[in-house]
C-alpha positions in Angstrom: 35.6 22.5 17.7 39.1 24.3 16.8 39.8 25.0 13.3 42.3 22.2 13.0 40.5 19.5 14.2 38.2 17.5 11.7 34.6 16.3 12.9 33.7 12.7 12.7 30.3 11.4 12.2 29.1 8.4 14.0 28.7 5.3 11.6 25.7 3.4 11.2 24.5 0.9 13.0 22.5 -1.8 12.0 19.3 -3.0 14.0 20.1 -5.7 16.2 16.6 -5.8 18.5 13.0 -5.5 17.8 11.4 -6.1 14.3 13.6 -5.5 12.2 16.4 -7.3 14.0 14.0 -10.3 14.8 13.3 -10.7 10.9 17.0 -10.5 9.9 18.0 -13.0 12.2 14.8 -15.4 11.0 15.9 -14.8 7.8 19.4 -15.9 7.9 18.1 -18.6 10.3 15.5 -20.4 7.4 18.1 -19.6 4.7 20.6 -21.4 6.5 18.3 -24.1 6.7 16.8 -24.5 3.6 20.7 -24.7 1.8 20.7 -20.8 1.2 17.5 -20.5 -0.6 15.1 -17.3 0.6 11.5 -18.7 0.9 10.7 -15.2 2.1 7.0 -14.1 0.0 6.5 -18.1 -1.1 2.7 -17.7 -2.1 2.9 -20.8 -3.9 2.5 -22.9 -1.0 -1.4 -22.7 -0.8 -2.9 -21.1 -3.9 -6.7 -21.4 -2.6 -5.4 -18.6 0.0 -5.3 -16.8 -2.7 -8.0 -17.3 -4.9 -11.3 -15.8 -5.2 -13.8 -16.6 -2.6 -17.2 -16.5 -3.5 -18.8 -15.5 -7.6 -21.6 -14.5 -6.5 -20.2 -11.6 -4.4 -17.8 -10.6 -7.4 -20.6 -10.4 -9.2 -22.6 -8.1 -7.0 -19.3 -5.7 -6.9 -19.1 -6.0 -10.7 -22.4 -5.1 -11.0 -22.0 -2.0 -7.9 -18.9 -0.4 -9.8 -20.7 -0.2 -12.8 -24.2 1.1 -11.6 -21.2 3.7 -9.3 -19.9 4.7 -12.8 -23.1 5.1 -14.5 -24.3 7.4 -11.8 -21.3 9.7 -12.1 -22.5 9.9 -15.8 -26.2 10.7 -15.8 -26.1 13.1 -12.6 -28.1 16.0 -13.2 -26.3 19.5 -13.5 -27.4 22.0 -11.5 -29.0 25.5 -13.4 -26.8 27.9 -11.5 -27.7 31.2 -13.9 -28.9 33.6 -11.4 -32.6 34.4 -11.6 -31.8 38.2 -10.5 -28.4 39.9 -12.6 -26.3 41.7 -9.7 -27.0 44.8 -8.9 -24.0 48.0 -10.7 -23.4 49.9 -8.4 
């Protein structure tokens, strides 16, 4: 490069191919269908999906995390005075 010359970058470019490409162009593909509305993240089409499965199990995970969180409580410290002092030397 010569001292009057001025360096030029190369610009970005977007993804055209593979996953991210794919997704843009399903994007603009459903938008375009549905009259320009995203339905991208739409959890409100099956709510049970997203619901809890079964009580009893929350229950028994309840009941884990707390017996977990008790146990970090109540654990016994360990005497760590030592029974001989160190020697002076």
């Amino acid at each position: 490069m010569d001292a009057n010359t001025k360096q030029t970058n190369k610009s970005h470019r977007v993804q055209k191919t593979g996953a991210g490409g794919k997704n843009k162009k399903r994007d603009k593909r459903e938008k375009k269908k549905n009259g320009g509305v995203s339905t991208k993240g739409n959890k409100g089409n099956n709510p049970k999906a997203f619901a809890m499965q079964s009580g009893l199990r929350a229950n028994r995970m309840a009941q884990r995390r707390i017996e977990k969180n008790e146990r970090k409580l109540h654990l016994p410290l360990v005497d760590r005075t030592p029974e001989v002092p160190p020697p002076i030397g």
